[in-house]
MDTraj code that builds the backbone (N, CA, C; nanometers):
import mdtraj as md
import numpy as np

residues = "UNK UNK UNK UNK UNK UNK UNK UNK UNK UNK UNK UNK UNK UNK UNK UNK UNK UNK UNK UNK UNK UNK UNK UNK UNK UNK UNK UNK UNK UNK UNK UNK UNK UNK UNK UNK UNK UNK UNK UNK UNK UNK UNK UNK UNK UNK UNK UNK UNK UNK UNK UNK UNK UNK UNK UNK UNK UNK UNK UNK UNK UNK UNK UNK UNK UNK UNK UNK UNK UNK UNK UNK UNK UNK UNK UNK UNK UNK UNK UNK UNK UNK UNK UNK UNK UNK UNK UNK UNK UNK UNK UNK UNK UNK UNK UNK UNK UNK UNK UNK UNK UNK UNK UNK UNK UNK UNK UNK UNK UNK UNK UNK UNK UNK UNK UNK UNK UNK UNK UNK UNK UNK UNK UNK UNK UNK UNK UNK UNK UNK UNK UNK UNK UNK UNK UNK UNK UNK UNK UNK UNK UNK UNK UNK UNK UNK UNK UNK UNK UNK UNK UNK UNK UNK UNK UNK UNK".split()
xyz = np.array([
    [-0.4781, 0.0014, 3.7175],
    [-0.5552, 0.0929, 3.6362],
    [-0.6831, 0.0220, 3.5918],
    [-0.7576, 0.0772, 3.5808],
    [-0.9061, 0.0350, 3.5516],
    [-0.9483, 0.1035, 3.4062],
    [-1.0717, 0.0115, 3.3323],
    [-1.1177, 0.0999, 3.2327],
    [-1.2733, 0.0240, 3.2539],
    [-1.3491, 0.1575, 3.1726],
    [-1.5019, 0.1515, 3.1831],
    [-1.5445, 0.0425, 3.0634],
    [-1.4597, 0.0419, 2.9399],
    [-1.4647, -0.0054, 2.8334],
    [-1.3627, -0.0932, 2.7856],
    [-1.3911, -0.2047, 2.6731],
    [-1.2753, -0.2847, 2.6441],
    [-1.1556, -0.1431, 2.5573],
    [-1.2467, -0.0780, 2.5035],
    [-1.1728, 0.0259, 2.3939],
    [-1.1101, 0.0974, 2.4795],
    [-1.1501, 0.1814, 2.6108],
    [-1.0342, 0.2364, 2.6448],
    [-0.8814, 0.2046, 2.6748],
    [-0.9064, 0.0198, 2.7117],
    [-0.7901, 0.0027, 2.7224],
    [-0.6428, 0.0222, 2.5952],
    [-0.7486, 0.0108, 2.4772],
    [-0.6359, 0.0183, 2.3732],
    [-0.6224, 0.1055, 2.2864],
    [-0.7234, 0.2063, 2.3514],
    [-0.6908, 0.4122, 2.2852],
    [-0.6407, 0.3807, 2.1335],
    [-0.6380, 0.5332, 2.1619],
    [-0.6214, 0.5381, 1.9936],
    [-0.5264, 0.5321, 1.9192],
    [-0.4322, 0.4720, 1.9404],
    [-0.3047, 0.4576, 1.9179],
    [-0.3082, 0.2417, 1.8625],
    [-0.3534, 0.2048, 1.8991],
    [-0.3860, 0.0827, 1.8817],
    [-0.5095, 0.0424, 1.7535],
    [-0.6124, 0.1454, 1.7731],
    [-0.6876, 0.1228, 1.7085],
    [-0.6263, 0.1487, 1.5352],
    [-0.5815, 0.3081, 1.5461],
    [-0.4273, 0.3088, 1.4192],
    [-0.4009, 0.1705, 1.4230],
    [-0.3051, 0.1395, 1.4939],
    [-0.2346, -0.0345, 1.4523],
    [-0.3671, -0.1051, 1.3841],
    [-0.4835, -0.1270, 1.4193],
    [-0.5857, -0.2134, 1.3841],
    [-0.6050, -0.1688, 1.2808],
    [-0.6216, -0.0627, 1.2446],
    [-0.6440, 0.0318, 1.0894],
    [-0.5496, 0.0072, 0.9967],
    [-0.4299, 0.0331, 1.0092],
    [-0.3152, 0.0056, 0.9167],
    [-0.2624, -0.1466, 0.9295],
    [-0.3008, -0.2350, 1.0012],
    [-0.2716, -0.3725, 0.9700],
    [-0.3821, -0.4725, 0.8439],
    [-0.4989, -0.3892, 0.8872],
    [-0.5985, -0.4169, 0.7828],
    [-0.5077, -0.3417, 0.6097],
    [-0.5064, -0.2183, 0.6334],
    [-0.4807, -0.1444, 0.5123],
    [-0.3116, -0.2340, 0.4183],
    [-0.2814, -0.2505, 0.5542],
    [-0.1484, -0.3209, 0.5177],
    [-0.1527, -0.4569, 0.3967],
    [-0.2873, -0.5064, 0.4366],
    [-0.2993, -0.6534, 0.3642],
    [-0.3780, -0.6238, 0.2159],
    [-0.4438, -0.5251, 0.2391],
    [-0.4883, -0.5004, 0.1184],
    [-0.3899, -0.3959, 0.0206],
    [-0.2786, -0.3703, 0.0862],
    [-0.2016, -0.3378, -0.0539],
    [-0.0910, -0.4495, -0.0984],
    [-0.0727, -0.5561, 0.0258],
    [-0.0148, -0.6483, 0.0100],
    [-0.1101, -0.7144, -0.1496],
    [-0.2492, -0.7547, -0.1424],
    [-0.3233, -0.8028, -0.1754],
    [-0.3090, -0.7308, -0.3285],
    [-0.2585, -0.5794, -0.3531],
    [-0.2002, -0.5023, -0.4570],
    [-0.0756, -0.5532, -0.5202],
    [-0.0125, -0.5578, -0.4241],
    [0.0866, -0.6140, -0.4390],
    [0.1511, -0.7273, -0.5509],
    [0.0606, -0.8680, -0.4901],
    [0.0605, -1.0178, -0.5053],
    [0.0019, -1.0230, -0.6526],
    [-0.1507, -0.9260, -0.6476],
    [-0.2615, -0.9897, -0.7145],
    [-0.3455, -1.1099, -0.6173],
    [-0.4661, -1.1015, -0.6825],
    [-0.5793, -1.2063, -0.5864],
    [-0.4753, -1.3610, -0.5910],
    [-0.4533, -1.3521, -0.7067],
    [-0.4694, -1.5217, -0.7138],
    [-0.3496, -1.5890, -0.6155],
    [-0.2362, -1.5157, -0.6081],
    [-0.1253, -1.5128, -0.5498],
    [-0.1824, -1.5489, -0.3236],
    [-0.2083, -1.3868, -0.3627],
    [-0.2746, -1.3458, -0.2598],
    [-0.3399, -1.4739, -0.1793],
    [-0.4545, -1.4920, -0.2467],
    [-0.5468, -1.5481, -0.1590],
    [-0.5244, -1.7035, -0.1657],
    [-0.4123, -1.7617, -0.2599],
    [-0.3463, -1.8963, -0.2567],
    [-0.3074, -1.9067, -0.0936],
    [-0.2078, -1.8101, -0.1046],
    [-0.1041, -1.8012, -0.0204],
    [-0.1557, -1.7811, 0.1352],
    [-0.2375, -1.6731, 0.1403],
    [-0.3363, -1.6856, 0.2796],
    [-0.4166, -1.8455, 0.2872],
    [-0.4406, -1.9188, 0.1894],
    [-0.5558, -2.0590, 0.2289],
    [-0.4057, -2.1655, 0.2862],
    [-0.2830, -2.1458, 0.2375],
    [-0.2069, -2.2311, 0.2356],
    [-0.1809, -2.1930, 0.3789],
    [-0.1370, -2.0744, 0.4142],
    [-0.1061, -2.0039, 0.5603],
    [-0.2154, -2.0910, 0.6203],
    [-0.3566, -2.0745, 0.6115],
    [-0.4421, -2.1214, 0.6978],
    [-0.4366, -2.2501, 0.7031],
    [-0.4664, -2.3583, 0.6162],
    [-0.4188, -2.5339, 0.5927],
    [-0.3469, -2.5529, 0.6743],
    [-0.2038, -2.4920, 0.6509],
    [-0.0802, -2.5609, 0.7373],
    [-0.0645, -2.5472, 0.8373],
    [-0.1245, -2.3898, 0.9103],
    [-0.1229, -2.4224, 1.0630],
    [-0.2245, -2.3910, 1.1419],
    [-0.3251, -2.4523, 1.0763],
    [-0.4495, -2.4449, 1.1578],
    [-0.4354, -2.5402, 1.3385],
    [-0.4790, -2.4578, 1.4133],
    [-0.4702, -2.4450, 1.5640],
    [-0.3059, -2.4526, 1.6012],
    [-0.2248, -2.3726, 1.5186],
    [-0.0901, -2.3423, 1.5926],
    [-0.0887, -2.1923, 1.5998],
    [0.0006, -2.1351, 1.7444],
    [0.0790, -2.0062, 1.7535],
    [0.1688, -1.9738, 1.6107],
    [0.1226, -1.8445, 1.5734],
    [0.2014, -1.8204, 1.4766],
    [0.2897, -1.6861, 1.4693],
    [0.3809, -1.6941, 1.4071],
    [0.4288, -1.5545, 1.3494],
    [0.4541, -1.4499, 1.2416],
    [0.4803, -1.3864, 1.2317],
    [0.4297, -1.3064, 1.0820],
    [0.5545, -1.3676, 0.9743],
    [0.6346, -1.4317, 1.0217],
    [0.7266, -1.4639, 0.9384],
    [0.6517, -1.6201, 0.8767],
    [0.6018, -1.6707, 0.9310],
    [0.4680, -1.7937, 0.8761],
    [0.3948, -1.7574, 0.7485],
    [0.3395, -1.6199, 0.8028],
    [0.2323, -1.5517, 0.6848],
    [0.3702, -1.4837, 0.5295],
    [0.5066, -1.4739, 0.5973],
    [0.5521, -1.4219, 0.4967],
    [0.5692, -1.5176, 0.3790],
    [0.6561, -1.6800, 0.4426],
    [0.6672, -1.7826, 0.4007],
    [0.5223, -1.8224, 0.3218],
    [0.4322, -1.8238, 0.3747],
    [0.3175, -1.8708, 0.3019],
    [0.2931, -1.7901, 0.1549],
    [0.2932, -1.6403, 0.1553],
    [0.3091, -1.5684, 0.0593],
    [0.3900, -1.5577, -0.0351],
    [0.5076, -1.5755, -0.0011],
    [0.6342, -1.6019, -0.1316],
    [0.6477, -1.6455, -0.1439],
    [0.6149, -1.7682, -0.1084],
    [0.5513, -1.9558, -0.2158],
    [0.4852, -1.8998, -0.2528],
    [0.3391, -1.8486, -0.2867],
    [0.2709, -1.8875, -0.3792],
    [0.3007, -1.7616, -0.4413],
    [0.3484, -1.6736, -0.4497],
    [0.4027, -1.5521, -0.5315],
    [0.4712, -1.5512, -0.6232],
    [0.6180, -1.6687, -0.5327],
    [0.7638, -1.6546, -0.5955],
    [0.8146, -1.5403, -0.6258],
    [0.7833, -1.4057, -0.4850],
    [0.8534, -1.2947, -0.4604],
    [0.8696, -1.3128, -0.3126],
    [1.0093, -1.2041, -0.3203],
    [1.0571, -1.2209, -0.1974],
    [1.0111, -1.1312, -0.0956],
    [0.9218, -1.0966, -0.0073],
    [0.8569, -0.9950, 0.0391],
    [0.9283, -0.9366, 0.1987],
    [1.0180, -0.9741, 0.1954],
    [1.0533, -0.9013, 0.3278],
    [1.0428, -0.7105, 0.3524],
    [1.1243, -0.7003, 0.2196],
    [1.1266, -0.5648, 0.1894],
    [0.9948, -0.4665, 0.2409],
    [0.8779, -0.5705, 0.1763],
    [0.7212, -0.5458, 0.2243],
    [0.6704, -0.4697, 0.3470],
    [0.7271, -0.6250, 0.4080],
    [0.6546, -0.5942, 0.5779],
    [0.7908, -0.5548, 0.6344],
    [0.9226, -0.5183, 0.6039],
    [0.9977, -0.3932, 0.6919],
    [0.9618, -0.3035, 0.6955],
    [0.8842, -0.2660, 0.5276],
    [0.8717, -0.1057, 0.5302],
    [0.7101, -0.0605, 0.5740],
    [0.6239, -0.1786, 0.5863],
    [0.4996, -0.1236, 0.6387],
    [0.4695, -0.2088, 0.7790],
    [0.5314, -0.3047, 0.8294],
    [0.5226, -0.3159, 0.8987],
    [0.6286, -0.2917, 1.0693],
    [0.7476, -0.3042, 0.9983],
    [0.8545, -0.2583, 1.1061],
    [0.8732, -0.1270, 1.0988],
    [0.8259, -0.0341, 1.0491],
    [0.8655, 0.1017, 1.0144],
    [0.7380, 0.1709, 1.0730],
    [0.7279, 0.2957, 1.1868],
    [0.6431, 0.3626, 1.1912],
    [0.6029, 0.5038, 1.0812],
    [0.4470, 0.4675, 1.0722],
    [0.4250, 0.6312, 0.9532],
    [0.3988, 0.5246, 0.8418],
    [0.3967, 0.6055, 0.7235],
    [0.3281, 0.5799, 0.5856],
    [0.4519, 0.7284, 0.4694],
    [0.4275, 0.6306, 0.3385],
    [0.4603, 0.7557, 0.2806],
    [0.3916, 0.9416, 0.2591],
    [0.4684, 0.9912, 0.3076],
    [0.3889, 1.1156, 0.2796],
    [0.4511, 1.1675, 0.1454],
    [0.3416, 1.2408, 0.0570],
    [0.3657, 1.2295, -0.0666],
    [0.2836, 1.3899, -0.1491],
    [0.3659, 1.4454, -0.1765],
    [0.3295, 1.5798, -0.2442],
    [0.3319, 1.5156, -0.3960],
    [0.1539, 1.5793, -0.4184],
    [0.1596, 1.5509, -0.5866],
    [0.1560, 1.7160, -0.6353],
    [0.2413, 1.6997, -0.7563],
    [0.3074, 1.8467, -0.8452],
    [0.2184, 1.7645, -0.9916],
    [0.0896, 1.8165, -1.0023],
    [0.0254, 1.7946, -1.1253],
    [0.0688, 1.9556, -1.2509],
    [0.1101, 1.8520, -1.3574],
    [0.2345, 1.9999, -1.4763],
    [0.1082, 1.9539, -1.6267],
    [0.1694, 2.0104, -1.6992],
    [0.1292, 2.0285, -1.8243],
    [0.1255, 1.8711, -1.8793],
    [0.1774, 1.7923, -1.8712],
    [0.1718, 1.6633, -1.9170],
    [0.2003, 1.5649, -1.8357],
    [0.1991, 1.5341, -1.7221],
    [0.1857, 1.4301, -1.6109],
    [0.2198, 1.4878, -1.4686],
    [0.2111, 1.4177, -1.3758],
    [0.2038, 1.4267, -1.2672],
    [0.3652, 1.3931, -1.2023],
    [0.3891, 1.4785, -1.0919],
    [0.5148, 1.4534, -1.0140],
    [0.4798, 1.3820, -0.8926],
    [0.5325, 1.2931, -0.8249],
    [0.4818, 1.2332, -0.7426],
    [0.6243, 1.2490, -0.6486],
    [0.6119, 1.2971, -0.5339],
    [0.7576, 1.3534, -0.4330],
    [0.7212, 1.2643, -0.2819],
    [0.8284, 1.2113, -0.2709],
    [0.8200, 1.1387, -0.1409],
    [0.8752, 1.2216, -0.0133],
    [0.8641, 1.2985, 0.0643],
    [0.9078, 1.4002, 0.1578],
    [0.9004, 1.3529, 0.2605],
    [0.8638, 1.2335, 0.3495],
    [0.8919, 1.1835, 0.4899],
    [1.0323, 1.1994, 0.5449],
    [1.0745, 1.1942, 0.6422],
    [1.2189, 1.1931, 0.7030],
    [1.2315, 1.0663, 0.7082],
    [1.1788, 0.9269, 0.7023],
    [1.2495, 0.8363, 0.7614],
    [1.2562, 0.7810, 0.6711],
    [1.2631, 0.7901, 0.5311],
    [1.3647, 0.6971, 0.4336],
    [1.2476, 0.7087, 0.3212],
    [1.2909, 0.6207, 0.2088],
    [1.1890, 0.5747, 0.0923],
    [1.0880, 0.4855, 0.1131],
    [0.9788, 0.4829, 0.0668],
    [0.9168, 0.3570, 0.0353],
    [0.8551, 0.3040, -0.0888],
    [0.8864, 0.1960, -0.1292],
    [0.8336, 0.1376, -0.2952],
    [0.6840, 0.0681, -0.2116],
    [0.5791, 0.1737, -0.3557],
    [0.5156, 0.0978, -0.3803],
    [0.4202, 0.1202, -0.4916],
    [0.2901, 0.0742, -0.4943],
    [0.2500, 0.1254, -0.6438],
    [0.1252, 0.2438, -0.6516],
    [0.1151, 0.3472, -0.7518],
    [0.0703, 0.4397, -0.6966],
    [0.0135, 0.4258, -0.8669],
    [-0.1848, 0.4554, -0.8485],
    [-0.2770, 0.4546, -0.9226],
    [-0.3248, 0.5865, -0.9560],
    [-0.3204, 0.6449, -1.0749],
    [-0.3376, 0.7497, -1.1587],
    [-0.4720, 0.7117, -1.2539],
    [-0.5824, 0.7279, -1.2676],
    [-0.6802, 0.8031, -1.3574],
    [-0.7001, 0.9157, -1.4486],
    [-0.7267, 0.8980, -1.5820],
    [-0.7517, 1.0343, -1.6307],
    [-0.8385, 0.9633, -1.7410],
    [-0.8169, 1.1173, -1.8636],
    [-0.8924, 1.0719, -1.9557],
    [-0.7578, 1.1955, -2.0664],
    [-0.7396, 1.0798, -2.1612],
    [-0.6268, 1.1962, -2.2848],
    [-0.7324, 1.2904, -2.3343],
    [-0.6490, 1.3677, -2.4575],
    [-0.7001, 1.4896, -2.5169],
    [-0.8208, 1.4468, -2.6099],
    [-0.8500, 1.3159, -2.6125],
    [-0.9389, 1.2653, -2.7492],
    [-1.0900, 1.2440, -2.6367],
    [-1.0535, 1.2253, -2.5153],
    [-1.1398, 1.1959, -2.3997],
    [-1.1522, 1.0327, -2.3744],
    [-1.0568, 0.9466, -2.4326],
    [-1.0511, 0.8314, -2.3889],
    [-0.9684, 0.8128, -2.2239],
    [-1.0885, 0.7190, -2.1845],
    [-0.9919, 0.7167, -2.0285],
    [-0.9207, 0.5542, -1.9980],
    [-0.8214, 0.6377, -1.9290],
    [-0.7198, 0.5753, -1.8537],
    [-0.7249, 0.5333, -1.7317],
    [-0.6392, 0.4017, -1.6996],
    [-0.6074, 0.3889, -1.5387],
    [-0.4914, 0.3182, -1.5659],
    [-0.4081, 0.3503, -1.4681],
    [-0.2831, 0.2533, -1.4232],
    [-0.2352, 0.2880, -1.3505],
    [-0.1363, 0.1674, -1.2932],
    [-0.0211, 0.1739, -1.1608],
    [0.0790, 0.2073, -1.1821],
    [0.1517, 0.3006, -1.1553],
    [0.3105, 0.3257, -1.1739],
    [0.3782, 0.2562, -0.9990],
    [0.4984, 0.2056, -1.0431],
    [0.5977, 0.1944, -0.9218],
    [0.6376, 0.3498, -0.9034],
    [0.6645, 0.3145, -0.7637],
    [0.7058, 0.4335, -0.6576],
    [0.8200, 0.4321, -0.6191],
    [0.9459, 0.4504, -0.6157],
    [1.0443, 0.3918, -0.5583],
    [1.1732, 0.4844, -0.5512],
    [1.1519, 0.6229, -0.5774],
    [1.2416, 0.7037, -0.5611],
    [1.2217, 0.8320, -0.5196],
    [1.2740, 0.9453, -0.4642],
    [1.2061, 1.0881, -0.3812],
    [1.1233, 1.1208, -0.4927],
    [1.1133, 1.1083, -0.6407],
    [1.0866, 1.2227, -0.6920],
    [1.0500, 1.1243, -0.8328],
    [0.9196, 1.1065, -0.8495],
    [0.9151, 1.0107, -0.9967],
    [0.8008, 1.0556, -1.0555],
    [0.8298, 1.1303, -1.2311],
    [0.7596, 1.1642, -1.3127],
    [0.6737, 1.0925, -1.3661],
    [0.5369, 1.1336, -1.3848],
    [0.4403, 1.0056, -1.4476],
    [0.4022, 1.0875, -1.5666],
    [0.4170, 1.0368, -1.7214],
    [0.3718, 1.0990, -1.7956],
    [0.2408, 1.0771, -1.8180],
    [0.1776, 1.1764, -1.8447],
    [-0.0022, 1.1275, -1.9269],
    [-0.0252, 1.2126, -2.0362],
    [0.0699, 1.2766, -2.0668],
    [0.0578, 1.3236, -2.2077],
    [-0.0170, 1.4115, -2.2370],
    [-0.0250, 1.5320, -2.3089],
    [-0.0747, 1.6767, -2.3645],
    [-0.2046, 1.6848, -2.3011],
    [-0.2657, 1.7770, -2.2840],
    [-0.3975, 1.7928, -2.2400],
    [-0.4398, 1.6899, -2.1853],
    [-0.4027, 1.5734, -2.1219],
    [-0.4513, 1.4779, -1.9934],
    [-0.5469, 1.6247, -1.8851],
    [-0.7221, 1.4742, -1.9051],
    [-0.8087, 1.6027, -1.7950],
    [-0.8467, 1.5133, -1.6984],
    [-0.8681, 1.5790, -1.6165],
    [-0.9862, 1.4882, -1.5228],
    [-0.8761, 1.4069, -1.4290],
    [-0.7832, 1.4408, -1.4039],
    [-0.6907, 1.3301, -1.3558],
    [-0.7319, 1.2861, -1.1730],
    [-0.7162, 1.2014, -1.1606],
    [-0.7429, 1.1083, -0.9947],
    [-0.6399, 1.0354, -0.9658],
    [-0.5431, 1.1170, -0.8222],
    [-0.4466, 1.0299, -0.7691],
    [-0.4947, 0.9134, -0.6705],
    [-0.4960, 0.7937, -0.6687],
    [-0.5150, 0.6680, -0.6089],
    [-0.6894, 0.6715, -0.6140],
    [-0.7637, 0.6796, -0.6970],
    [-0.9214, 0.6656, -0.7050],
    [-0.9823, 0.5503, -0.6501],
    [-0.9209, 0.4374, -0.6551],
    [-0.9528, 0.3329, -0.5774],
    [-0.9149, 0.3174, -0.4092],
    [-0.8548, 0.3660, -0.3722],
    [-0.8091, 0.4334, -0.2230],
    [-0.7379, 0.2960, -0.1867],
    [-0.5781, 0.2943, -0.2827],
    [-0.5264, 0.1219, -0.2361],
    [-0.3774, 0.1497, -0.1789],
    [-0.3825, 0.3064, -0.1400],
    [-0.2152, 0.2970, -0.0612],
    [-0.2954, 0.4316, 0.0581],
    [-0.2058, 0.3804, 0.1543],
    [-0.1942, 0.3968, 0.3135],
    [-0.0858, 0.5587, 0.2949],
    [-0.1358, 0.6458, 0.2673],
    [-0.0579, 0.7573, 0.2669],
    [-0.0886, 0.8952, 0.3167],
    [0.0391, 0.9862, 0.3280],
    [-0.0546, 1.1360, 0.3931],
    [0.0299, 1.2022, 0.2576],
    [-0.1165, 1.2988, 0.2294],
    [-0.0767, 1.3879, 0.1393],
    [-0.0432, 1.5110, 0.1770],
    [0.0862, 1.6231, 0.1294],
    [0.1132, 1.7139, 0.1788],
    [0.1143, 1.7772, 0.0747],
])
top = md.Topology()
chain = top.add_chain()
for i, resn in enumerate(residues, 1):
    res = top.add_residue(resn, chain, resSeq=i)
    for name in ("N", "CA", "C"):
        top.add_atom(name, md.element.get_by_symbol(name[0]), res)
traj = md.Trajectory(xyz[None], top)
């Protein structure tokens, strides 16, 4: 088989992989926090600079400098095809956040914006980790923004 281009050889199905391996590290990078994070990638790089590596290298490098155990991590975004798909049910005082994929759960952390009834604003992360998890923001919460910083890999339904 022949191609005209380096890109045709690896269509669009690859280029996804190239997309979500990037997206992958930056929620890892959510995950950790920088300092963790980017310890743990210089230490990855130090120790085996000009060796073959494997992702279980990069895991080891990371949960040293974390002191979390991340397998859970890269099963569910990296051995697992798809992303969470995720119906938001915005109610009278917080947001429902519903995990509806067929192929199981996934934990992770999911960023909410608003501003309360006085007009002071808000941001924070709630964990994700079950079909169906209530986020309160309390009476007249306006203006609300699910993931405003764009730091999880998801399809909304």
């Amino acid at each position: 088989m022949d191609f005209d281009k380096p890109d045709d050889f690896f269509g669009s199905s690859a280029i996804n992989t190239y997309q979500k391996g990037a997206w992958v590290l930056h929620m890892l990078r959510g995950e950790l926090g920088d300092a963790a994070f980017f310890a743990g990638l210089a230490s990855y790089y130090r120790d085996h600079l000009g060796e073959a590596l494997r992702t279980r290298d990069l895991v080891d490098a990371l949960e040293c400098s974390s002191g979390q155990e991340l397998d859970w991590f890269f099963d569910q975004w990296l051995d697992r095809p798809g992303c969470p798909e995720i119906e938001l049910i915005w109610g009278a005082e917080g947001l429902t956040v519903r995990q509806v994929q067929d192929q199981g759960l996934y934990r992770f952390w999911f960023r909410v914006r608003w501003s309360d009834s006085e007009g002071n604003s808000h941001s924070e992360r709630f964990r994700i980790e079950e079909a169906s998890t209530e986020i309160p923001l309390g009476p007249g919460y306006r203006s609300p923004v699910a993931d405003p910083d764009v730091e999880l890999l998801y399809r909304k339904v």
